[in-house]
N, C-alpha and C positions, 0 to 999 in steps of 0.2 A: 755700465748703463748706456745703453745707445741712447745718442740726441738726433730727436727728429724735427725740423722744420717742417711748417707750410708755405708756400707762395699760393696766392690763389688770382686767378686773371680770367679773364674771358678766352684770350687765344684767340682771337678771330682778325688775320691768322697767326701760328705761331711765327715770331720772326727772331733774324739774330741776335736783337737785346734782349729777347726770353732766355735764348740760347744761353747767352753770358751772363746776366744772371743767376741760371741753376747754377753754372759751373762753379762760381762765384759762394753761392752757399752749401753748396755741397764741401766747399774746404773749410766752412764752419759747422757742419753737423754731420752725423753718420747718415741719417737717412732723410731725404726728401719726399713731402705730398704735395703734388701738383693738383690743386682743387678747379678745378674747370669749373667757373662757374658760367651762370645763366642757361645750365646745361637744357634745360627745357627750351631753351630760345633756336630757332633754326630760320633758314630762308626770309630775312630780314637784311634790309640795308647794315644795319648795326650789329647783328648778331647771323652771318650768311651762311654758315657752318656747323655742323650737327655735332653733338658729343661725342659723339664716336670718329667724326671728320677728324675733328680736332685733338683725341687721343691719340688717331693714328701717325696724324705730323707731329706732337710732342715728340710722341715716343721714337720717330725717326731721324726728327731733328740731335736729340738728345744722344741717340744711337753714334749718328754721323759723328756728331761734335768729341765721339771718346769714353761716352758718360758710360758708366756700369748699372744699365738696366736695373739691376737686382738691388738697388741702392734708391731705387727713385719710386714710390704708388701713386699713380692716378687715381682720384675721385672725382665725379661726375657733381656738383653741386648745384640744384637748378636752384633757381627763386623762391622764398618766402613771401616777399613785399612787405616785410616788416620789423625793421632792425632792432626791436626790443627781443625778440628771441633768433635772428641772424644767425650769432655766435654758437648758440647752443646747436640751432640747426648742423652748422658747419660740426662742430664737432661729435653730433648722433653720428654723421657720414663717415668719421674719418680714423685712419686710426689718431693714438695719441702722439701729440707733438707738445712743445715746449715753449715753440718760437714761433711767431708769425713774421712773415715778413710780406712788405708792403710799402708801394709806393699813395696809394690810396687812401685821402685823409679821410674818408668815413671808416674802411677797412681797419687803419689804425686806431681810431679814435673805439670803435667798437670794441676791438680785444684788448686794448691799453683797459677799460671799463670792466670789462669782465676778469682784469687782474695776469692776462697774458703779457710775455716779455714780446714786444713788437719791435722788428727792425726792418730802417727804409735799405734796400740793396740799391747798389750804384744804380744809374740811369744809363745807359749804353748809345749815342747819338739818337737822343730821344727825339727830335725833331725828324728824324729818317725811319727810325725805329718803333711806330707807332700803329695800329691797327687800323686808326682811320685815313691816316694818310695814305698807307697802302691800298686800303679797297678804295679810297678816293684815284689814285692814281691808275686802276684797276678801270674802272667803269670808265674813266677820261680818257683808257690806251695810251698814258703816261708810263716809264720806266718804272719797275717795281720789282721784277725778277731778283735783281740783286738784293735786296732786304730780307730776303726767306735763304733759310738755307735749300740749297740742292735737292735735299730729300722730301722736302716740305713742297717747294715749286714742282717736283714730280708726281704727288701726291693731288696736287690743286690743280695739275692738267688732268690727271687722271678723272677727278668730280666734276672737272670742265669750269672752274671756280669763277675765270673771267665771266665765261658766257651768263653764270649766274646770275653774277652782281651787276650784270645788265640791264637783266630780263627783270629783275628786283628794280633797278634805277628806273623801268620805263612809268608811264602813268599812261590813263586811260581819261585821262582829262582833257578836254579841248577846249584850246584856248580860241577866246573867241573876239 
């Protein structure tokens, strides 16, 4: 019987604690789904990255890092806004899995509830390794290259990512 887990994260962007992570659960299960979620969210401070952006740096990252493609499915998961049916949402989308894994205590708290086995995977220098700190360091012209892998930082020049989460930072407000 193959065992498959979920992780499920926004990615915005993918960086090397994602990276190590998968790796991380994939030597506990045959097969990984990476549930992308807030997939409807784009062009936002918080969410600056499109689902498809963001499939493409998993899938690269994961590449680079060694992982065997064929062992990992991406699902695209946008918002419900309403955690009484969340879970079920998540799983209409997805194939079946067994495991959840999460560091996120509504995430766990939701599939612990609906009877799923939920586990928290290590944190990988989580004060570095974090989406907001990156796109903070991003629009500040702070160091942040090293946090993404190679293939992920090629992909975010390629969308022009900086110039993005700029043009997102500015306001049209005057202060007066």
């Amino acid at each position: 019987m193959v065992t498959r887990g979920i992780l499920i994260g926004r990615f915005q962007p993918p960086h090397k604690g994602h990276v190590e992570v998968a790796k991380q659960i994939l030597r506990e299960v045959d097969e990984l789904i990476v549930g992308i979620g807030s997939a409807q969210e784009s062009h936002t401070l918080e969410n600056p990255f499109t689902a498809g952006e963001r499939t493409l740096m998993i899938s690269k990252a994961l590449a680079e890092a060694g992982v065997d493609l064929s062992r990992v499915h991406m699902i695209p998961i946008p918002d419900v806004n309403n955690h009484a049916i969340w879970v079920s949402h998540v799983v209409s989308l997805s194939p079946p899995f067994s495991v959840v894994y999460s560091g996120n205590p509504l995430v766990k708290r939701l599939f612990k509830e609906a009877g799923f086995n939920v586990k928290t995977p290590p944190m990988f220098k989580r004060k570095e390794y974090w989406g907001a700190e990156i796109r903070n360091r991003m629009i500040k012209g702070g160091k942040w290259e090293d946090l993404v892998p190679k293939s992920v930082l090629e992909v975010m020049k390629e969308i022009k990512a900086v110039e993005r989460l700029k043009d997102l930072s500015k306001t049209d407000y005057l202060l007066r």
